[in-house]
Each structure stands twice: as structure tokens, then as C-alpha cells.
C-alpha positions as CSV (number, residue, x, y, z in Angstrom):
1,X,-12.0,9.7,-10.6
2,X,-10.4,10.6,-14.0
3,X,-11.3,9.8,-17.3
4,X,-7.5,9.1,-17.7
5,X,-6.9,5.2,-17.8
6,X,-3.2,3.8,-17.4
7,X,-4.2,0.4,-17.9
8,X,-2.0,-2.2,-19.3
9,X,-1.3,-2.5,-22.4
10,X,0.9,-4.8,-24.7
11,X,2.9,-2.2,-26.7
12,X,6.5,-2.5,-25.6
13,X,7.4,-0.3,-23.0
14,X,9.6,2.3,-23.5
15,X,13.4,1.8,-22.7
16,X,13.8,4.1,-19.6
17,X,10.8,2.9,-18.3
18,X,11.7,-0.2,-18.5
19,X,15.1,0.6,-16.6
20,X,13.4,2.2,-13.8
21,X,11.5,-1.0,-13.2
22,X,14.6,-3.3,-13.3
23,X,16.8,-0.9,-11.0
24,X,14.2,-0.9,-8.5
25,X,13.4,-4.9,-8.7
26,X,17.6,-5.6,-8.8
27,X,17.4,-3.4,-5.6
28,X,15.0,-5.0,-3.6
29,X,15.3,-8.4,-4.8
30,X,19.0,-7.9,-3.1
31,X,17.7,-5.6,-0.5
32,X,20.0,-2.9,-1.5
33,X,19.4,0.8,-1.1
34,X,19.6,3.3,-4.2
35,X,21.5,6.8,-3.8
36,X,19.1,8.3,-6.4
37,X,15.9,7.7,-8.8
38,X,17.6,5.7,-11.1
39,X,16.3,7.8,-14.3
40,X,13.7,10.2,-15.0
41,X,11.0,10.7,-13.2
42,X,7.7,9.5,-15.2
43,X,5.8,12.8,-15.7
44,X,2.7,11.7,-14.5
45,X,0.8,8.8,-12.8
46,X,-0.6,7.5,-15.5
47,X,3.5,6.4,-16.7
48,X,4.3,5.6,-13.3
49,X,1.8,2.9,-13.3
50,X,3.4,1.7,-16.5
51,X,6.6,1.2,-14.3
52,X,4.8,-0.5,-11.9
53,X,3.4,-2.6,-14.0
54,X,7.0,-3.1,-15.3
55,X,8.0,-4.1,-12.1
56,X,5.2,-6.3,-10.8
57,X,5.6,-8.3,-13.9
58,X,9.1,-9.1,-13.2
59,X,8.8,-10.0,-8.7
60,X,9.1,-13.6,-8.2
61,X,5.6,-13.4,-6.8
62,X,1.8,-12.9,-7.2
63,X,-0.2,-10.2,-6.1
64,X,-2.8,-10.4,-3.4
65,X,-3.9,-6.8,-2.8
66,X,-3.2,-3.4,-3.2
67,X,-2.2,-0.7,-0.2
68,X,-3.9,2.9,-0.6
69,X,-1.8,5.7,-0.3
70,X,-3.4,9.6,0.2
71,X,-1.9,12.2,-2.3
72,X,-1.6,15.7,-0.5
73,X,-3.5,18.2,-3.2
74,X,-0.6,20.5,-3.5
75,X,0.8,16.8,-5.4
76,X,-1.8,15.6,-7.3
77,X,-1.3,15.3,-11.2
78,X,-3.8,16.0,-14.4
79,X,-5.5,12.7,-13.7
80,X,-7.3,14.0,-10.7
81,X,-6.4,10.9,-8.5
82,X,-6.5,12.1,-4.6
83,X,-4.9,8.6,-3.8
84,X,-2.4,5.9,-5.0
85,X,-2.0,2.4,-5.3
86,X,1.1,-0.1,-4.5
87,X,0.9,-4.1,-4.7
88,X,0.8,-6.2,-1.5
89,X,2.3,-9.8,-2.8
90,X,1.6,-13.0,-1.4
91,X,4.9,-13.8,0.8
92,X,4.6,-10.8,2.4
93,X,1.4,-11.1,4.0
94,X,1.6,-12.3,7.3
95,X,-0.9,-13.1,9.6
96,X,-0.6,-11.7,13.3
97,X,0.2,-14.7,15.7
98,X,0.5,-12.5,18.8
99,X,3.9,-12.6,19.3
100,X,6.0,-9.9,17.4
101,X,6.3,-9.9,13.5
102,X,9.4,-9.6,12.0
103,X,9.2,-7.0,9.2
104,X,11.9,-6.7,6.7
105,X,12.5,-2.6,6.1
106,X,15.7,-1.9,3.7
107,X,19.0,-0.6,5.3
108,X,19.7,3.1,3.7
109,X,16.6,3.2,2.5
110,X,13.0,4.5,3.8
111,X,11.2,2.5,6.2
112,X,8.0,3.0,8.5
113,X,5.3,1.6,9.5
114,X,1.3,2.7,9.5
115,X,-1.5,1.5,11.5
116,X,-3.8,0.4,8.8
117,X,-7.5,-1.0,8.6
118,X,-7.8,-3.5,5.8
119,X,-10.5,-4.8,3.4
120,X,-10.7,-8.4,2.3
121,X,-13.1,-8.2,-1.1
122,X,-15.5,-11.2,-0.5
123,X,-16.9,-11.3,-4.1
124,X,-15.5,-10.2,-7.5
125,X,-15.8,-6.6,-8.4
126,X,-17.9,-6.8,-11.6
127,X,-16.7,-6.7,-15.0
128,X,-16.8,-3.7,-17.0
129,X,-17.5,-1.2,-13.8
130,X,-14.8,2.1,-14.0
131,X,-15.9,3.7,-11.7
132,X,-17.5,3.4,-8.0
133,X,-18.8,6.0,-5.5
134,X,-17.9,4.9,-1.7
135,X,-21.7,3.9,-1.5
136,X,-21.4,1.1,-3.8
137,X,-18.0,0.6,-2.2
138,X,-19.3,-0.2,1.3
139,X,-22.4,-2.5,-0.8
140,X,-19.6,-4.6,-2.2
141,X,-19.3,-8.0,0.3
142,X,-16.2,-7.3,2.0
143,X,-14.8,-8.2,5.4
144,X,-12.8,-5.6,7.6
145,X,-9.3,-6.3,9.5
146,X,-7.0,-4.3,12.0
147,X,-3.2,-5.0,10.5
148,X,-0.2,-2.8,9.7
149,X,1.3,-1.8,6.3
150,X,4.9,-2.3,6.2
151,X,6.5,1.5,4.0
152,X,10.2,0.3,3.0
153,X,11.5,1.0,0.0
154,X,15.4,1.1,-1.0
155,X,15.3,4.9,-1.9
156,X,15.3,6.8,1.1
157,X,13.3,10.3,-0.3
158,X,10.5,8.4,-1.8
159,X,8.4,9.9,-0.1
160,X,9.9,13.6,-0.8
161,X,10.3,13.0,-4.5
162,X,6.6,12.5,-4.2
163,X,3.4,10.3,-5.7
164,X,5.0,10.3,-8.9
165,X,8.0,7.9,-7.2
166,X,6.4,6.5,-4.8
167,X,3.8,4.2,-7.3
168,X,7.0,3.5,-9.2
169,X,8.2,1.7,-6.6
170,X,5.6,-0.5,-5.7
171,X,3.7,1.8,-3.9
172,X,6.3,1.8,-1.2
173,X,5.2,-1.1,0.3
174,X,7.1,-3.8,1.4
175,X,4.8,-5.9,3.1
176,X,1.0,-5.9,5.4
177,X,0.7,-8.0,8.7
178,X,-3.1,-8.6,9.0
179,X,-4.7,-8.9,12.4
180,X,-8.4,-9.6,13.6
181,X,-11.4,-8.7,12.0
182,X,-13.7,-5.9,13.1
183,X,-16.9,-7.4,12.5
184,X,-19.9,-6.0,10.8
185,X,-17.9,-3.1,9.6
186,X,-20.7,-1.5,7.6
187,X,-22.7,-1.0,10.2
188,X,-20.6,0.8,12.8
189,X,-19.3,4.6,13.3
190,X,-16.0,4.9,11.4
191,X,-15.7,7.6,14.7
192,X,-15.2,4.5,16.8
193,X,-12.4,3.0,15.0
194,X,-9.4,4.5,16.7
195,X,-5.8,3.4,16.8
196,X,-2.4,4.3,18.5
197,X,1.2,3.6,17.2
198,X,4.2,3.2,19.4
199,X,7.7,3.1,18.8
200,X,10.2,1.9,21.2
201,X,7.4,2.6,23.8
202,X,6.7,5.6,22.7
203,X,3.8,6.8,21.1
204,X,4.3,8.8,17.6
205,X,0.7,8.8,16.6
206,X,-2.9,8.5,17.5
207,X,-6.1,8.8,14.9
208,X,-8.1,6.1,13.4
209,X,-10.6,5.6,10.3
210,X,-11.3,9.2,10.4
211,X,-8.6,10.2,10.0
212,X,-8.5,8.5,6.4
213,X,-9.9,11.3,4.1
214,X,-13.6,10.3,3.1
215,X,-13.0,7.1,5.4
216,X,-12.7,3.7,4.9
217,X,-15.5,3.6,2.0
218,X,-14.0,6.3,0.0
219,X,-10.3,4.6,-0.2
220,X,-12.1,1.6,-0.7
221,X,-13.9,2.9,-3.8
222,X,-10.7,4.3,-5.1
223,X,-9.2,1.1,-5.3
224,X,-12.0,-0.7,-7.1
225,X,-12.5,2.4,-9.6
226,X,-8.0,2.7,-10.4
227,X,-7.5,-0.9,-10.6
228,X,-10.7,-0.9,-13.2
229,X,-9.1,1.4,-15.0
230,X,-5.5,-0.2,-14.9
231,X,-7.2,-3.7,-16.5
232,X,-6.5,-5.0,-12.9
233,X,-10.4,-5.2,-11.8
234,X,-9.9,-6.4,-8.0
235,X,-11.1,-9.7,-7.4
236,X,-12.9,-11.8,-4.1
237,X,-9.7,-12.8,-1.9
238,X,-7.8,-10.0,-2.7
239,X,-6.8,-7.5,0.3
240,X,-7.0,-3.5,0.4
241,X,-4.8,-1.7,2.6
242,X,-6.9,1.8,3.2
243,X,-4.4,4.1,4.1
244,X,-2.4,5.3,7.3
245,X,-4.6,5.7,10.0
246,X,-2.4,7.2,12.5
247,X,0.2,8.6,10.0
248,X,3.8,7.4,8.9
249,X,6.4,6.4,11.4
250,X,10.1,6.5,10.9
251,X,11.2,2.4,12.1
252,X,14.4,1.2,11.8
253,X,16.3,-2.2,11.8
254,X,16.3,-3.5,15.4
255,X,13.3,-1.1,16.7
256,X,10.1,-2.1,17.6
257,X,6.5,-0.9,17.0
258,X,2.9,-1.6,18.5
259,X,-0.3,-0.8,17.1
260,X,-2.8,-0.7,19.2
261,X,-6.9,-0.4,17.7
262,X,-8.8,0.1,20.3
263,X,-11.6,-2.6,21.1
264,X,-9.9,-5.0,18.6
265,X,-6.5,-5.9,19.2
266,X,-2.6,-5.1,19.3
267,X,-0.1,-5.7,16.6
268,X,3.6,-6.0,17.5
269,X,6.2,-5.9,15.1
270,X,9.7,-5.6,14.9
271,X,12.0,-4.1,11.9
272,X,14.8,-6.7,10.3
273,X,17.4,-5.4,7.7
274,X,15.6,-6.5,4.4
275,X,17.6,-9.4,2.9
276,X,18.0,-10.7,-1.0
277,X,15.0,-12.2,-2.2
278,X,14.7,-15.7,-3.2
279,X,11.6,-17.6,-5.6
280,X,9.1,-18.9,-4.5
């Protein structure tokens, strides 16, 4: 992990920072789709988290977790950071019922989904503690969940533009179904966890916990280390989205997708045109 901080701060953010954030609140908060980056993009990840930070500060909502995103090392910056971080807020956390969840994805924009395996932080992460090794990760109470991470966001090359974009824009997330809990997580071969995702019936990816870089107890300690560093120490109740564990799948308004996790459950979801947000 970097020395390199990027927590908040109260000094006023710069003006075109400031304008990224509200072009890409104004756009999803009328589930819109943007033609371009609206500005310059930050020159590092450090000033992209100022942007989301920008932005989280301005959604009609309160955070209650953070997805994991892996950074390819042909894209990583000067901070080191193999991974990223994007906010999961409360009204778009649903709970898998069995029947098929809608999922909002924004028309002209990006969308996908990812098969994901998700941490639920059972006790506070302590005060004061920057950085975390995936051993202390995994000794951290936490309790383990199948679900899938909802990737929309209303600029369609996020993902090309690179990591750079993609935490200025909430981490391109747009929402995390959560499924049923694989028990005693800690315990168990990571080799075991496997997972399938199909779209339309047909399936586009198959992997599981290994597939995650360093596994679940590596993205894991990312998360607790960046968000120490950010002023944002994660706290019991809060949910962490590990990273795609089958890869990223194209969905569009009016397909379907089914995630299937082997020994633990199904997911079904289906993709909705996102629609203008109101509060809470």
C-alpha cells in the first residue's frame, strides 16, 4: 500500500474538480448518459478520490460499503494501489428474494454485471490502523455473502479511459444485490468458491474467489488499509464488494443475468433503464 494518503480534507476543492463531481451526480441523479468526461481527467488517484469524495458528498444517500475494483499493472499510478474503491449506498442494496432483481443500468452508458463475493465487517476496524496485510484482514470479524455488483455508469468508456475515471465516478457502481451467506468463510479453500455468470442463457464467464488476485483476504485488506487512509476507516455493518469473480459482462436494459455460486445459491437479475433519482 502507498504512503500516499488522499484522505479528505476541508480545503475547498478546486473548481474543475468540483465540476466533474456535479456533471456526473446531475447525470445519474437523472439517469442520463454523458458523450464525454466532462473535464480533465484528474492525474492521479489520489485527485480522483477528491472527486469522489465531491460527489458522495452531494448523493441524496448514505454510504454502506465500498465495491473493489482490480487495476491491471500496465494502469496503475505513483500511489502503488493494485485496486480501487467505489461507494455502495444504502438504496441500492438489495437483498436477493429469489425471484429476479431488477437492476437499474443507464441507457447510452456502460453497464454489466459481476459475480461478486461480499464481506459484511462485523466489528469496527480500529482507529488509527493505515495499513493491513490480508492476515489481519481475514482476523477482522467479518461474515461472507454470494451477491452481484451492479457496473453502470452514464459514460459508456469508463472503463477504457481507465482507473483514473472509473473512481471518479463512483467506482462505477450503481448498485450490489446481496445473496446467502457462505458460512465459516475463514476456514474454507478459497479453490472451492466457484461461480458462473449467464446472460440470456448463455454463459459469458466462469472463475470464482481465485480468480480475485491475492483472493478474498487481499481485496479485503485493501479496503480497510485505502479507506484508512482516505479518513473513511470502514466500520461494523458496512459491506465490501471484493471484486469480479467471473469477470465483467456487457447487460443491457431488458436482458437478463444469472449468477450461479456453486454450493451456495443463484442470483437472478434483470437490467431496467436507470431512471431520475429521487430523496430519500
Amino acid at each position: 500500500m502507498s504512503t500516499v494518503t488522499g484522505h479528505k480534507d476541508d480545503t475547498p476543492a478546486p473548481p474543475e474538480l468540483a465540476a466533474i463531481a456535479d456533471r456526473f451526480v446531475a447525470a445519474r441523479r437523472r439517469g442520463e448518459a454523458l458523450d464525454a468526461f466532462p473535464g480533465h481527467i484528474p492525474d492521479d488517484l489520489v485527485t480522483a478520490y477528491r472527486v469522489q469524495d465531491l460527489a458522495i458528498a452531494q448523493w441524496p444517500d448514505r454510504v454502506v460499503g465500498w465495491k473493489v475494483g482490480y487495476i491491471a499493472p500496465e494502469r496503475r499510478d505513483a500511489s502503488g494501489d493494485e485496486r480501487l474503491l467505489g461507494p455502495i449506498f444504502a438504496r441500492q442494496l438489495w437483498n436477493a428474494t429469489g425471484s429476479s432483481t431488477p437492476i437499474p443500468v443507464f441507457v447510452g452508458g456502460f453497464g454489466a454485471v459481476e459475480a461478486e463475493y461480499v464481506l459484511r465487517l462485523d466489528a469496527d476496524a480500529p482507529d488509527g490502523k493505515l495499513d493491513w496485510t490480508p492476515e489481519e484482514a481475514a482476523a477482522l470479524p467479518a461474515t461472507l455473502y454470494i451477491g452481484v455488483e451492479v457496473a453502470s455508469s452514464p459514460l459508456a468508456t469508463i472503463n477504457q479511459l481507465g482507473p483514473r475515471v472509473v473512481v471518479s465516478d463512483f467506482g462505477n457502481n450503481n448498485g450490489l444485490i446481496l445473496g446467502p451467506e457462505v458460512p465459516d468463510w475463514t476456514t474454507r479453500d478459497e479453490a472451492g468458491l466457484l461461480a458462473e455468470t449467464l446472460i440470456e442463457g448463455t454463459s459469458v464467464g466462469t472463475g470464482g474467489a481465485q480468480r480475485l488476485p491475492g483472493g478474498l483476504r487481499a481485496a479485503f485488506a485493501f479496503a480497510l488499509s485505502r479507506s484508512a487512509r482516505r479518513g473513511r476507516p470502514l466500520k461494523a455493518g458496512e459491506y465490501i464488494a471484493t471484486g469480479n469473480a467471473t469477470g465483467i459482462h456487457d447487460i443491457a436494459a431488458g436482458q437478463g443475468a444469472r449468477i450461479v455460486f456453486t454450493g451456495y445459491g443463484t442470483l437472478d437479475c434483470h437490467a431496467v433503464p436507470a431512471r431520475q433519482e429521487t430523496p430519500a
